[in-house]
N, CA and C atoms as a LAMMPS dump frame, in Angstrom:
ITEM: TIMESTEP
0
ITEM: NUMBER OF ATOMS
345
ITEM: BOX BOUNDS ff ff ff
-5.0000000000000000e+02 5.0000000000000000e+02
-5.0000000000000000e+02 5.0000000000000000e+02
-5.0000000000000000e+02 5.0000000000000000e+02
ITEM: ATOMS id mol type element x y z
1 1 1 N 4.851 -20.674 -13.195
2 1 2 C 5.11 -21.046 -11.812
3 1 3 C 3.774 -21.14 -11.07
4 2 1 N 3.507 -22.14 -10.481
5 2 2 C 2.023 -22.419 -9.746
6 2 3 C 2.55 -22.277 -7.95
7 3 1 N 1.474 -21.734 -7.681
8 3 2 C 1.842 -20.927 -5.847
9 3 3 C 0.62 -21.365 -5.497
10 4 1 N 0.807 -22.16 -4.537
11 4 2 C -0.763 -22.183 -3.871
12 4 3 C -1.846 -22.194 -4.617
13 5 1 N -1.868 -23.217 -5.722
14 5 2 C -2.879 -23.607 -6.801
15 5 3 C -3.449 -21.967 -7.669
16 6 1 N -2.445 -21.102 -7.51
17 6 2 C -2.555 -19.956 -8.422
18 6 3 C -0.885 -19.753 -9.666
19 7 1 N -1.145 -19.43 -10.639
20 7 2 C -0.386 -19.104 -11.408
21 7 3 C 0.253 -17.987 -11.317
22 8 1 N 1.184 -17.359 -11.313
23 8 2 C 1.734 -16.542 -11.117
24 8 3 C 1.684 -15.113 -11.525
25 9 1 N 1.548 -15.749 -13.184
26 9 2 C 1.389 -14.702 -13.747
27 9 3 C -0.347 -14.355 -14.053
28 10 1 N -1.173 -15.437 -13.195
29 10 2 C -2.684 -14.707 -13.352
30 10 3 C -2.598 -13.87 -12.36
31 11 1 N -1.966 -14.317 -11.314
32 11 2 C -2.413 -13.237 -9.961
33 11 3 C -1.653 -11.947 -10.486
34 12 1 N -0.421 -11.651 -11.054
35 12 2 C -0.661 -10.254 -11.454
36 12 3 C -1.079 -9.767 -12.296
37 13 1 N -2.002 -10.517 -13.279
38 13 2 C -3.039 -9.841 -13.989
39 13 3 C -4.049 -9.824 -13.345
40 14 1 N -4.445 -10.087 -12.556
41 14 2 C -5.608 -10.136 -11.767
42 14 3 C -5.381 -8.798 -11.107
43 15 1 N -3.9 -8.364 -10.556
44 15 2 C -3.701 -7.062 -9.724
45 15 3 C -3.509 -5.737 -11.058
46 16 1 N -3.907 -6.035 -12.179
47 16 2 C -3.627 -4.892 -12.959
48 16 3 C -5.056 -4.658 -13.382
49 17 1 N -5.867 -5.721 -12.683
50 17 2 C -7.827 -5.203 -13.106
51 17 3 C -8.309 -4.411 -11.983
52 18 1 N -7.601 -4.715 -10.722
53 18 2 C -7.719 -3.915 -9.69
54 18 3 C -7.609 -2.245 -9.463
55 19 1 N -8.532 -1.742 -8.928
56 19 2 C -7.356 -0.386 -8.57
57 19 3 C -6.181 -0.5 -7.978
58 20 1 N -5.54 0.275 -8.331
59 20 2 C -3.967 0.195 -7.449
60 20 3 C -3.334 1.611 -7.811
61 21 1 N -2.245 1.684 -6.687
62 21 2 C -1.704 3.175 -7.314
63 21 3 C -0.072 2.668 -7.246
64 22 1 N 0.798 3.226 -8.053
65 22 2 C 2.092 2.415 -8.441
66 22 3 C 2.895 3.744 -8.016
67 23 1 N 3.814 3.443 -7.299
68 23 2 C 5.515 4.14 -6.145
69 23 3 C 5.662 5.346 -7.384
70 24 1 N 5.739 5.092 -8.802
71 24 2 C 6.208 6.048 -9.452
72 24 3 C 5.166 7.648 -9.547
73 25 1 N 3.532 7.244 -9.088
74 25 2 C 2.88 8.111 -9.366
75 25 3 C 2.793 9.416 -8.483
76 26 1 N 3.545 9.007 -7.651
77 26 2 C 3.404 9.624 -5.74
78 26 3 C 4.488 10.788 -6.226
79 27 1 N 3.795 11.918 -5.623
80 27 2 C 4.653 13.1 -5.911
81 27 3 C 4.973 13.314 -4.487
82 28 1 N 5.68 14.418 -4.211
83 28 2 C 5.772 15.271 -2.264
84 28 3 C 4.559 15.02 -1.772
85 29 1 N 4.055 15.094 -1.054
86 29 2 C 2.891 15.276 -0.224
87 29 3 C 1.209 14.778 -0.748
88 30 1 N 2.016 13.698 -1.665
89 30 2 C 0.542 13.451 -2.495
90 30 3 C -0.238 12.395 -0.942
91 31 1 N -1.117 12.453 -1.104
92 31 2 C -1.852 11.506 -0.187
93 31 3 C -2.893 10.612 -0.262
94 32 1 N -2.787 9.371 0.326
95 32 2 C -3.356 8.423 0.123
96 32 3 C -4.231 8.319 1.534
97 33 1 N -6.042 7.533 1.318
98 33 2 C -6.165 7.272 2.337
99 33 3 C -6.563 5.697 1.878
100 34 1 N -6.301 4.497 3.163
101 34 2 C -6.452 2.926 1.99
102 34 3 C -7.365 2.332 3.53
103 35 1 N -8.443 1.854 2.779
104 35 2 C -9.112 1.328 3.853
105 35 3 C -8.678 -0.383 3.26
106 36 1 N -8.148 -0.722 4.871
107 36 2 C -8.451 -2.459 4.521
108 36 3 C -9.503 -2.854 5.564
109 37 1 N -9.337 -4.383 5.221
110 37 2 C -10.084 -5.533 6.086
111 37 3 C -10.711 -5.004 7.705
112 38 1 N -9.111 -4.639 8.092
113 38 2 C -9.229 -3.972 9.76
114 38 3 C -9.311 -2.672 9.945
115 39 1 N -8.665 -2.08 9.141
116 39 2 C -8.03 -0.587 9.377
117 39 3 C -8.059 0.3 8.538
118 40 1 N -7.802 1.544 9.04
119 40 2 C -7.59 2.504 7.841
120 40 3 C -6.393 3.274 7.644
121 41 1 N -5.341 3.577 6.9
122 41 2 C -4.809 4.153 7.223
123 41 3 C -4.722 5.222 5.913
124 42 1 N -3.874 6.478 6.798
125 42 2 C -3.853 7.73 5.83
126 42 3 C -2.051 7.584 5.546
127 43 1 N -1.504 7.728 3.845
128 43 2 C 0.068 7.371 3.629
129 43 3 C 0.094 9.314 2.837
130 44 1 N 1.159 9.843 3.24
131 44 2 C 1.551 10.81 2.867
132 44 3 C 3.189 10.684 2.432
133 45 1 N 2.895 11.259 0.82
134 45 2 C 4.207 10.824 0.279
135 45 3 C 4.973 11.827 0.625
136 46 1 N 6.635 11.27 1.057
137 46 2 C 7.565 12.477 1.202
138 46 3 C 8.702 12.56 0.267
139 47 1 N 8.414 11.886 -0.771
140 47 2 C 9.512 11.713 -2.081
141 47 3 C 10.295 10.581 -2.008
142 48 1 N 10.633 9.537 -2.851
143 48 2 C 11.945 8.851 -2.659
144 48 3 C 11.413 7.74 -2.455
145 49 1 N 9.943 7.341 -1.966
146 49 2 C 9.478 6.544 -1.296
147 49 3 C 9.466 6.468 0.023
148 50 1 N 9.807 7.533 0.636
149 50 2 C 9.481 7.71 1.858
150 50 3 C 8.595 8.262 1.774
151 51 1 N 7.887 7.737 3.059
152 51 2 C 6.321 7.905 3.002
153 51 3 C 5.941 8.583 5.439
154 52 1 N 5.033 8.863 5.384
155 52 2 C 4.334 9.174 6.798
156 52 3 C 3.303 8.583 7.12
157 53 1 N 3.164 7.579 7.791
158 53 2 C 1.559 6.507 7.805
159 53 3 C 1.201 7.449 9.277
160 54 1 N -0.446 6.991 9.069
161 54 2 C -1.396 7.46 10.202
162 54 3 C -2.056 6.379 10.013
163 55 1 N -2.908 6.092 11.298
164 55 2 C -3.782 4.562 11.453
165 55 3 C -3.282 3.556 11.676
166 56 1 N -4.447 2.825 11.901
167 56 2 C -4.068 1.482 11.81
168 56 3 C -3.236 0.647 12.96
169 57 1 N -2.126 -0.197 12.148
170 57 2 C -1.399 -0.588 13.53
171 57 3 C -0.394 0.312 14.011
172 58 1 N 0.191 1.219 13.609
173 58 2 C 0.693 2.337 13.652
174 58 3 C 0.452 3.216 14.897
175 59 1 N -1.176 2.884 14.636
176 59 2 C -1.835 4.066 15.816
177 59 3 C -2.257 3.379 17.279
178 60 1 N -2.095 2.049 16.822
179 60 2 C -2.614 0.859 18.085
180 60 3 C -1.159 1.093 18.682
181 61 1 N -0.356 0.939 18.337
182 61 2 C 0.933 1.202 18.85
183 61 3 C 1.311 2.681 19.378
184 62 1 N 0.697 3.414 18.776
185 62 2 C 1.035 4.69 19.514
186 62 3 C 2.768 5.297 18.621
187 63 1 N 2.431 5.219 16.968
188 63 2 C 3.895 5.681 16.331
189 63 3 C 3.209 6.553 16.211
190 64 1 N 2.024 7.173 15.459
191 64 2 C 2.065 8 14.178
192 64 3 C 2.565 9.458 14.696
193 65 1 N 2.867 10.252 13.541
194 65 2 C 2.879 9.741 12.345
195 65 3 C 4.631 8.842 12.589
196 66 1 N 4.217 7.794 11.534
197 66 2 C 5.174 6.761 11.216
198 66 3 C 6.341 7.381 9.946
199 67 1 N 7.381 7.833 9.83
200 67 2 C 8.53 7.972 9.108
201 67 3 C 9.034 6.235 8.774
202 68 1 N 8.502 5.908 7.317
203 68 2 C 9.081 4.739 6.797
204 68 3 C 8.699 4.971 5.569
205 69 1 N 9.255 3.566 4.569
206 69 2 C 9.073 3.566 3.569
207 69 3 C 8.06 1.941 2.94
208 70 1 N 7.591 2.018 2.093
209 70 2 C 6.699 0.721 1.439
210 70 3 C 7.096 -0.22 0.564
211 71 1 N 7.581 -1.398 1.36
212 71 2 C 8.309 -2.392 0.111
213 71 3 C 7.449 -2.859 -1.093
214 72 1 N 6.168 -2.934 -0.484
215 72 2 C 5.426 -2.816 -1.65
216 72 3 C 4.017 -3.619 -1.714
217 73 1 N 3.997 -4.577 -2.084
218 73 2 C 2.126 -5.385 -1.936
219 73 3 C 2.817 -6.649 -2.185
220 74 1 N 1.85 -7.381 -1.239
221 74 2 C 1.606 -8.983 -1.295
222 74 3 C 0.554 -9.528 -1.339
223 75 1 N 0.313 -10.633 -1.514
224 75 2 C -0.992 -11.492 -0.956
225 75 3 C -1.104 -12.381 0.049
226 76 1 N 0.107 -11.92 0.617
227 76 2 C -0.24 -12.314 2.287
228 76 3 C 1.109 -13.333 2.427
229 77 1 N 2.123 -13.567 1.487
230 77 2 C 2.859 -14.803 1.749
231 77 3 C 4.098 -13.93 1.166
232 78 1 N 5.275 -14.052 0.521
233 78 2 C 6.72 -13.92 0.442
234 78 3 C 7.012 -13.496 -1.004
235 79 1 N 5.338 -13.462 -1.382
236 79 2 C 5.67 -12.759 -3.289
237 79 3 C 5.527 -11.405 -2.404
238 80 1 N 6.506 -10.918 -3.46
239 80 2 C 6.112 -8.814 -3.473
240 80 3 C 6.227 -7.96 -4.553
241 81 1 N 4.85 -7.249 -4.703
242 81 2 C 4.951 -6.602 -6.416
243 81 3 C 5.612 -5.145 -5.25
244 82 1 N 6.621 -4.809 -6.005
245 82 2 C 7.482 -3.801 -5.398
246 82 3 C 7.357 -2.335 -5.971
247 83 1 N 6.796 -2.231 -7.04
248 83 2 C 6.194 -1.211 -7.684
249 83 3 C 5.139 -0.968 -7.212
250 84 1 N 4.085 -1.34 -6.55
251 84 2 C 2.812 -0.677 -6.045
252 84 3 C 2.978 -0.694 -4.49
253 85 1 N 2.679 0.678 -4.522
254 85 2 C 2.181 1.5 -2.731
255 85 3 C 0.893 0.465 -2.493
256 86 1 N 0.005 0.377 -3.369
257 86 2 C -1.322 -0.108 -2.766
258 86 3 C -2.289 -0.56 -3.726
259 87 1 N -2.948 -2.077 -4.249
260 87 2 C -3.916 -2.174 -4.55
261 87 3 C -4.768 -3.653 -4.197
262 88 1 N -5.869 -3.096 -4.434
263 88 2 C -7.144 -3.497 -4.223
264 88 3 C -7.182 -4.872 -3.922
265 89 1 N -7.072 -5.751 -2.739
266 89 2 C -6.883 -6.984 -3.082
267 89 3 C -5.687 -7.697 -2.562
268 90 1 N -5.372 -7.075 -2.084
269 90 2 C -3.426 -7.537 -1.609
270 90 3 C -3.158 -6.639 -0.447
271 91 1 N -2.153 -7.101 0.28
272 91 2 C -2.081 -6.322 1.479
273 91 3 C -0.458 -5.402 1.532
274 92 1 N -0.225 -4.507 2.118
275 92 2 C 0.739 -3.546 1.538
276 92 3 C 1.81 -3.694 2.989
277 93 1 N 3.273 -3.768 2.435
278 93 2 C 3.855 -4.297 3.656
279 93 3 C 5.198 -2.72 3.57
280 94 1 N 5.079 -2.714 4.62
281 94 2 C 5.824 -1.524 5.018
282 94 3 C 7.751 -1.985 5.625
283 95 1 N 8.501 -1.067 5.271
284 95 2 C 9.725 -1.301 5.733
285 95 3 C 10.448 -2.105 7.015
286 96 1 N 9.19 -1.229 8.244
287 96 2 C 9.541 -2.284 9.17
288 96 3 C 8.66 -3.571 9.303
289 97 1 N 8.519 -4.409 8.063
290 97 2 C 7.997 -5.372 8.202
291 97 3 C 6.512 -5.81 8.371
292 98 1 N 5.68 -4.173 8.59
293 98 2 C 4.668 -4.69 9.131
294 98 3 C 3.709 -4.9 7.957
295 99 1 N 2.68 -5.673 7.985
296 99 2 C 1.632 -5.854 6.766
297 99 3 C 0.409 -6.263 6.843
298 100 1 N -0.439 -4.692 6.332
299 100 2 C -2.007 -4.925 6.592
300 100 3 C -2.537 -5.903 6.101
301 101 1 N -3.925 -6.134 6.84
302 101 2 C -5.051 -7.081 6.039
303 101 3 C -5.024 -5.977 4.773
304 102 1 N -5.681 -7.004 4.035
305 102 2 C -6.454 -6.933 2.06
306 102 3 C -6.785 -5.494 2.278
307 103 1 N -6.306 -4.738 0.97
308 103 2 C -6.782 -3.629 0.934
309 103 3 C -8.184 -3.603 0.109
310 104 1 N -8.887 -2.813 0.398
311 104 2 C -10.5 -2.883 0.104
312 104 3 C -10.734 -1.446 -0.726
313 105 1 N -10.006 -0.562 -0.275
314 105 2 C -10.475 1.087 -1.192
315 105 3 C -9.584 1.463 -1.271
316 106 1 N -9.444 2.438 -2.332
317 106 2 C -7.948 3.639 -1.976
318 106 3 C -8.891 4.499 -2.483
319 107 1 N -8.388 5.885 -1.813
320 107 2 C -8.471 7.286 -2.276
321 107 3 C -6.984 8.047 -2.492
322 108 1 N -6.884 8.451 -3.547
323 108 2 C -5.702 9.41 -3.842
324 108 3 C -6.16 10.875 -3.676
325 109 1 N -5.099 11.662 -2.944
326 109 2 C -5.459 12.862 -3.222
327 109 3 C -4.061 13.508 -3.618
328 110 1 N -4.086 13.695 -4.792
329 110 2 C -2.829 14.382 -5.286
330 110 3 C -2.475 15.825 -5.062
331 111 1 N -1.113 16.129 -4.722
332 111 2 C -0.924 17.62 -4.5
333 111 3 C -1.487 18.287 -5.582
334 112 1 N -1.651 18.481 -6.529
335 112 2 C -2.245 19.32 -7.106
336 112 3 C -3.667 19.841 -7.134
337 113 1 N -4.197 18.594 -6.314
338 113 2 C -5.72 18.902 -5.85
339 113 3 C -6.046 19.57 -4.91
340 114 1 N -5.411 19.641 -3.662
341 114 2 C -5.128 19.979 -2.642
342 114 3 C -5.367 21.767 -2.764
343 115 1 N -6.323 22.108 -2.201
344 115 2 C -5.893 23.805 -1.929
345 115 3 C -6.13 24.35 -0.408
């Protein structure tokens, strides 16, 4: 399938050379901080895929912390890899619709690191 003079299946090999962190790895309270293009935001997992955002447009708005969940990553148009919270390269679209510029870094900090 060709999308906007990209193949389909290169662009998600292209997102598996990337960092990325995938919905299944997220324990309770594991935490993410993901810098994109504009913003930064901090995602704290609450199981289930519910998640707590800080930053960003979140914070321009005056939610945080934000109670939602992460449909998953795009590249900006109506594909969605639904298995990844976040990687490198794609922008991460949240339940109520909203969706950052390109993510540029992630940091994980897993509960078990945490003391």
């Amino acid at each position: 399938m060709t999308h906007w003079g990209h193949i389909l299946s290169e662009l998600v090999e292209q997102v598996e050379r990337q960092p990325y962190i995938l919905k299944s790895a997220l324990n309770f309270n594991d935490r993410l901080v993901i810098k994109t293009q504009n913003s930064i935001y901090m995602i704290i997992s609450l199981g289930q895929n519910e998640v707590l955002v800080f930053g960003g447009w979140f914070d321009k708005k005056g939610l945080t912390p934000y109670h939602t969940q992460i449909n998953g990553c795009t590249w900006g148009g109506s594909i969605l890899k639904q298995d990844i919270i976040a990687s490198c390269g794609m922008c991460i679209e949240f339940a109520n619709r909203v969706t950052t510029s390109s993510v540029q870094e992630i940091q994980f900090f897993p509960t078990a690191g945490l003391n």
